[in-house]
C-alpha positions as CSV (number, residue, x, y, z in Angstrom):
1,X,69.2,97.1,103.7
2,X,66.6,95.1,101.1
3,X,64.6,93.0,102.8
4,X,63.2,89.9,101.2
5,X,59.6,91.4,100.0
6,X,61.6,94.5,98.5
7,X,64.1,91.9,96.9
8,X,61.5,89.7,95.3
9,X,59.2,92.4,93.8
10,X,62.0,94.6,92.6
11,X,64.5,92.5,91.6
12,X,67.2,93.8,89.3
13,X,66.7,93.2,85.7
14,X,69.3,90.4,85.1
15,X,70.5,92.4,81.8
16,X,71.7,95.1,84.2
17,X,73.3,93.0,86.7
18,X,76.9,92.8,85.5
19,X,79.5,95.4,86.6
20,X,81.7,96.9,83.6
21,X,85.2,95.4,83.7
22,X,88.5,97.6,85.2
23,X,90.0,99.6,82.3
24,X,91.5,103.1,84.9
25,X,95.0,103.2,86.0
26,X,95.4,102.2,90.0
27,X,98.5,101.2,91.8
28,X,96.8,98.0,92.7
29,X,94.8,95.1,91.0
30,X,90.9,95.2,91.3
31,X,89.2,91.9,90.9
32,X,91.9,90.5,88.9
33,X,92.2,86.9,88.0
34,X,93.4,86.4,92.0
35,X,90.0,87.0,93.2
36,X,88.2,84.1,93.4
37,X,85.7,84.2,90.3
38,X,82.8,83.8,92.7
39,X,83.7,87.6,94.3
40,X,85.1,89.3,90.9
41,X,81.4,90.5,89.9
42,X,80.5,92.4,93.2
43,X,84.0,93.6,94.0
44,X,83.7,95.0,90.0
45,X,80.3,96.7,90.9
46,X,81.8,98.1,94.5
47,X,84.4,99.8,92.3
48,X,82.4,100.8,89.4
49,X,80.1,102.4,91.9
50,X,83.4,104.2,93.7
51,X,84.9,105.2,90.5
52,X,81.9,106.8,88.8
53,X,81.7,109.1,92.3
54,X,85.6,109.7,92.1
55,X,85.4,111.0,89.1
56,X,82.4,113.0,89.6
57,X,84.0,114.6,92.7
58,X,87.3,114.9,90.0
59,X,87.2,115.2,86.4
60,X,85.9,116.8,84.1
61,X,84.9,120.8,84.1
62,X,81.8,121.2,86.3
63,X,81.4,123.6,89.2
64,X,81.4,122.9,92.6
65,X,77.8,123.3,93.1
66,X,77.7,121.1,89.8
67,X,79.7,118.3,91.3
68,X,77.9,118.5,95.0
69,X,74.4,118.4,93.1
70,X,75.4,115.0,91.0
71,X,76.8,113.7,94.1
72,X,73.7,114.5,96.2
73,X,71.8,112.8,93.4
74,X,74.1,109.8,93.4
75,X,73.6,109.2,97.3
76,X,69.9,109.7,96.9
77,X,69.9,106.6,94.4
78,X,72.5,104.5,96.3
79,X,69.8,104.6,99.2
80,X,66.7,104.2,96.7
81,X,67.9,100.9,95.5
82,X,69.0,100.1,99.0
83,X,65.3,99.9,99.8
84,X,64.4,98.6,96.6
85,X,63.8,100.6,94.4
86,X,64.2,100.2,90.5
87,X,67.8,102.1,89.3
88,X,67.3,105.4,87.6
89,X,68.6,105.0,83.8
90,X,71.1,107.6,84.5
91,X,73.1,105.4,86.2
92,X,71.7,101.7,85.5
93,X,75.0,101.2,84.5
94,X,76.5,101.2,87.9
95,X,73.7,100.9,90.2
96,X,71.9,97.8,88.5
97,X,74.8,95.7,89.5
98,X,75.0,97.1,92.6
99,X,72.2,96.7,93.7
100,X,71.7,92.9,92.6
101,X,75.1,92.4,94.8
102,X,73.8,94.2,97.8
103,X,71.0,92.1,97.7
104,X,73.0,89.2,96.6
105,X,76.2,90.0,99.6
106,X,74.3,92.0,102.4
107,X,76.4,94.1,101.5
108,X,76.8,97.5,104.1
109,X,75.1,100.4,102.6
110,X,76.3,102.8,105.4
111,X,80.1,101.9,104.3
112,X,78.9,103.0,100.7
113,X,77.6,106.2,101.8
114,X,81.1,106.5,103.8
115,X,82.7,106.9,100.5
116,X,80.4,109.2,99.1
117,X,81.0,112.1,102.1
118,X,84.2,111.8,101.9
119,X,83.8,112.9,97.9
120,X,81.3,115.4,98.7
121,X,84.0,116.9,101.4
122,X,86.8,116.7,98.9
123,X,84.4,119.1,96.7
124,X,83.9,121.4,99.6
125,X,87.2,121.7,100.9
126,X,88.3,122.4,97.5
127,X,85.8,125.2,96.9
128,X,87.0,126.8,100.3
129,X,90.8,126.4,99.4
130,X,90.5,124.8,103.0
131,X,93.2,122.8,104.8
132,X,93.4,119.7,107.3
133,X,94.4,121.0,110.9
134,X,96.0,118.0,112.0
135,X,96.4,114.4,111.2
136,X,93.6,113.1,112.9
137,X,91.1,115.3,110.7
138,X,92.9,113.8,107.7
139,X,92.7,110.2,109.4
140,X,88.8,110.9,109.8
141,X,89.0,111.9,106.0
142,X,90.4,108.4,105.6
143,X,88.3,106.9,107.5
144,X,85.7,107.2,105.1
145,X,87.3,107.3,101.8
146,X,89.8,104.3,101.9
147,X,88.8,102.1,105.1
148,X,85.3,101.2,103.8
149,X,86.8,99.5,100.7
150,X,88.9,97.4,102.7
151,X,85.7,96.7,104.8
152,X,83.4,96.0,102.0
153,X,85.7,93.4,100.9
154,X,86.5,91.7,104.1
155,X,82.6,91.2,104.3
156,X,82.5,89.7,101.0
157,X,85.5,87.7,102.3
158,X,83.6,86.4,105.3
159,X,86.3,88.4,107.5
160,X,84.0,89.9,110.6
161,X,86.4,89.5,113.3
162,X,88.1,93.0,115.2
163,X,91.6,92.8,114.2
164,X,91.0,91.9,110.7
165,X,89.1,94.8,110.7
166,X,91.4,97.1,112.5
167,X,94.5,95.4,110.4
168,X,92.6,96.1,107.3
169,X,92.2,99.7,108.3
170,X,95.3,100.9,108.7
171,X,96.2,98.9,105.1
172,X,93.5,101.3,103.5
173,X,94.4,104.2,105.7
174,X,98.1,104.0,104.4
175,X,97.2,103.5,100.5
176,X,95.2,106.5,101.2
177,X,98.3,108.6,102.7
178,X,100.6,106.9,100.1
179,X,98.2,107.9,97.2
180,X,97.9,111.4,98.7
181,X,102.0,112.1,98.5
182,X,101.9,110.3,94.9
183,X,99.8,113.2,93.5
184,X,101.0,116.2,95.5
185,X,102.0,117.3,91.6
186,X,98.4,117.2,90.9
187,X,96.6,118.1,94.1
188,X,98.4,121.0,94.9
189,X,97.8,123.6,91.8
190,X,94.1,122.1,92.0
191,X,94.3,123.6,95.8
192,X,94.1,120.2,97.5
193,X,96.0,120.4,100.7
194,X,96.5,117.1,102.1
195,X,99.5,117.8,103.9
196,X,98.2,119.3,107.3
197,X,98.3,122.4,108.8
198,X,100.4,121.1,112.0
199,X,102.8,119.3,109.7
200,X,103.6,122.1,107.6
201,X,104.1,124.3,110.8
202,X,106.1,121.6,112.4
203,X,108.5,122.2,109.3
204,X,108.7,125.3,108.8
205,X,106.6,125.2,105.4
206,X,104.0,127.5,104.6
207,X,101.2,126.7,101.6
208,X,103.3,129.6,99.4
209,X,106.3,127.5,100.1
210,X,104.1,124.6,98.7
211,X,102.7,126.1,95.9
212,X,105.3,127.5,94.2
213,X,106.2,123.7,93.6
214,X,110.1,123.9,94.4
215,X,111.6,121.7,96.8
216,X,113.6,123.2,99.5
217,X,115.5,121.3,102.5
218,X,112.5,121.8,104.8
219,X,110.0,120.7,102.4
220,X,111.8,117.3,102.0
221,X,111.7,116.8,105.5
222,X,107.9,117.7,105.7
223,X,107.4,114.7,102.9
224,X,109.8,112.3,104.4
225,X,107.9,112.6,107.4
226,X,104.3,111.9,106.1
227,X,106.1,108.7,103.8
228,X,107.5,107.5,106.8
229,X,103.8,107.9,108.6
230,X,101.7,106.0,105.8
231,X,104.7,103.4,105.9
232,X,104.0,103.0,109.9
233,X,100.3,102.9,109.2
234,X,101.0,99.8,106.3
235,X,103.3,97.8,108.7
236,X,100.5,97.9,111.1
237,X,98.2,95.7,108.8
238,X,100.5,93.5,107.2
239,X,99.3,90.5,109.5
240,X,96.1,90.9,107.6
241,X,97.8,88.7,104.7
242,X,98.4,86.2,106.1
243,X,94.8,85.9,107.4
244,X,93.2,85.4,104.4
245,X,93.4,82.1,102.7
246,X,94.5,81.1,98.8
247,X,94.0,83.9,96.3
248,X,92.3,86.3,98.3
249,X,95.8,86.7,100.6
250,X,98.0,86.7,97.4
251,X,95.5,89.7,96.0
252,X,96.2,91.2,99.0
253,X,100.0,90.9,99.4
254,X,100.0,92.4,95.4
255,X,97.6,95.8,96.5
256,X,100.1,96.3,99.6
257,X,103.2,96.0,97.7
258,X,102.2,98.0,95.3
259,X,101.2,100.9,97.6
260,X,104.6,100.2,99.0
261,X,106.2,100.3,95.1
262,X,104.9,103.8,95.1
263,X,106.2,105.0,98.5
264,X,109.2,103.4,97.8
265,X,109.2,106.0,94.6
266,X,108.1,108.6,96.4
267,X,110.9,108.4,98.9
268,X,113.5,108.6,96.2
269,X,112.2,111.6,94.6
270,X,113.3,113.7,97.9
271,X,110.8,115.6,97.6
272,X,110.4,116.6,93.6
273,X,106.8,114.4,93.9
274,X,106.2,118.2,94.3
275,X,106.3,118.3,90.3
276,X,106.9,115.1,89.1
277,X,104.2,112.1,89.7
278,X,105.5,108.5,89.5
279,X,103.1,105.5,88.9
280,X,104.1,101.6,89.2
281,X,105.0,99.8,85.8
282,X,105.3,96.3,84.1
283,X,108.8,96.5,85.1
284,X,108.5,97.0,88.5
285,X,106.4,93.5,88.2
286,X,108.8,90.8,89.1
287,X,109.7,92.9,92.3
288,X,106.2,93.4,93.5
289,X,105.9,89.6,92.4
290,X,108.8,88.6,94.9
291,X,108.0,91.1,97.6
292,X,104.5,89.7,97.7
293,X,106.1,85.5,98.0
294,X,108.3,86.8,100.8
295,X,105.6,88.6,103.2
């Protein structure tokens, strides 16, 4: 964390202190015109900062030593300007801003560097055409690629207490899941197994099975199953929205129902997310709209 000395000598340059605005596809708003104004700068640098590393870890045609070396950087300089430090110009663009709000918010640089091994183990796990055992090696996963986001932004928020916390993780956790059996098109000829080992075994399903990309009776049951699990882990933080006040709640009720929106597609495919990926809409608008007045 900066402390005040650090702060004052190596301030951010104030022309490298905004966060680019939100112009890549999610299934929820980020710092739309919900978010009080006050909190739509920081919350734009937290995801610029996320979204750079995403896609890092993602796109593009590097190798996976490639990708692990850029990351490795990028987690060197989150905890350079942590302590101070002036941002590299490789990545002003992101870590200017973020580090003028992390000064500015307090903001927890260990959640940060959550995000950033979970990335890094997505590369690995990848490279090894490794699995998940069970679901509470995937939860772990979770743990650190979704639940910091929701805790970042509760500490904006001024939201410290335990079950705001715990609420908020399981809100995070289930986007995670929900996001997870939205792209099973994608992830699964990239060799990302997200569906677990004890899952698939459970239903009979073997990664060949899987990969092949046809849906069989047994492989419908295997992603009804894991729906129905991120929709148990959603209902569990639902509370949460009606814990925070004015817009921040209503931002809130719009990113759950539109994880929900997706599951909700994801259970009517019966399985054929196995090839086809579905994404929210304008039209589904009025219904997240109404879902979100009657939580």
């Amino acid at each position: 964390m900066l402390s005040s000395d650090n702060a004052a000598v190596n301030a951010p340059d104030p022309t490298h202190t905004q966060a680019a605005p939100v112009t890549h596809y999610e299934n929820f708003p980020v710092a739309s015109w919900l978010c009080p104004a006050h909190l739509r700068q920081p919350i734009a640098a937290l995801y610029a900062f996320a979204r750079a590393a995403d896609d890092m870890a993602d796109e593009g045609t590097a190798t996976a030593a490639e990708r692990l070396a850029d990351l490795q950087s990028y987690r060197a300089e989150l905890h350079a300007i942590a302590q101070g430090q002036a941002p590299q110009p490789r990545w002003m663009g992101i870590f200017g801003p973020l580090q003028f709000n992390i000064q500015q918010h307090q903001l927890p640089v260990a959640l940060l560097d959550d995000l950033l091994s979970a990335f890094i183990q997505d590369i690995e796990k990848t490279r090894d055409a490794a699995t998940y055992a069970d679901r509470a090696e995937l939860l772990d996963y979770c743990r650190r690629s979704a639940n910091p986001v929701g805790r970042l932004l509760l500490h904006l928020y001024g939201v410290h207490d335990a079950a705001a916390l715990q609420q908020s993780d399981a809100i995070c956790t289930a986007l995670q899941l929900i996001n997870f059996w939205q792209d099973l098109s994608e992830d699964i000829p990239r060799g990302r197994w997200y569906l677990t080992d004890a899952d698939c075994a459970q239903h009979g399903v073997s990664r060949q099975d899987l990969a092949v990309l046809q849906v069989t009776p047994s492989i419908q049951k295997l992603i009804a199953s894991n729906a129905y699990w991120a929709r148990d882990s959603m209902q569990k933080g639902l509370n949460l929205v009606h814990r925070l006040p004015g817009r921040i709640g209503w931002e809130l009720r719009l990113v759950v129902q539109g994880g929900l929106c997706i599951l909700d597609k994801v259970d009517a495919q019966q399985g054929h997310n196995l090839h086809t990926r579905r994404t929210i809409h304008k039209k589904d608008g009025p219904r997240l709209l109404w879902r979100a007045l009657w939580m």
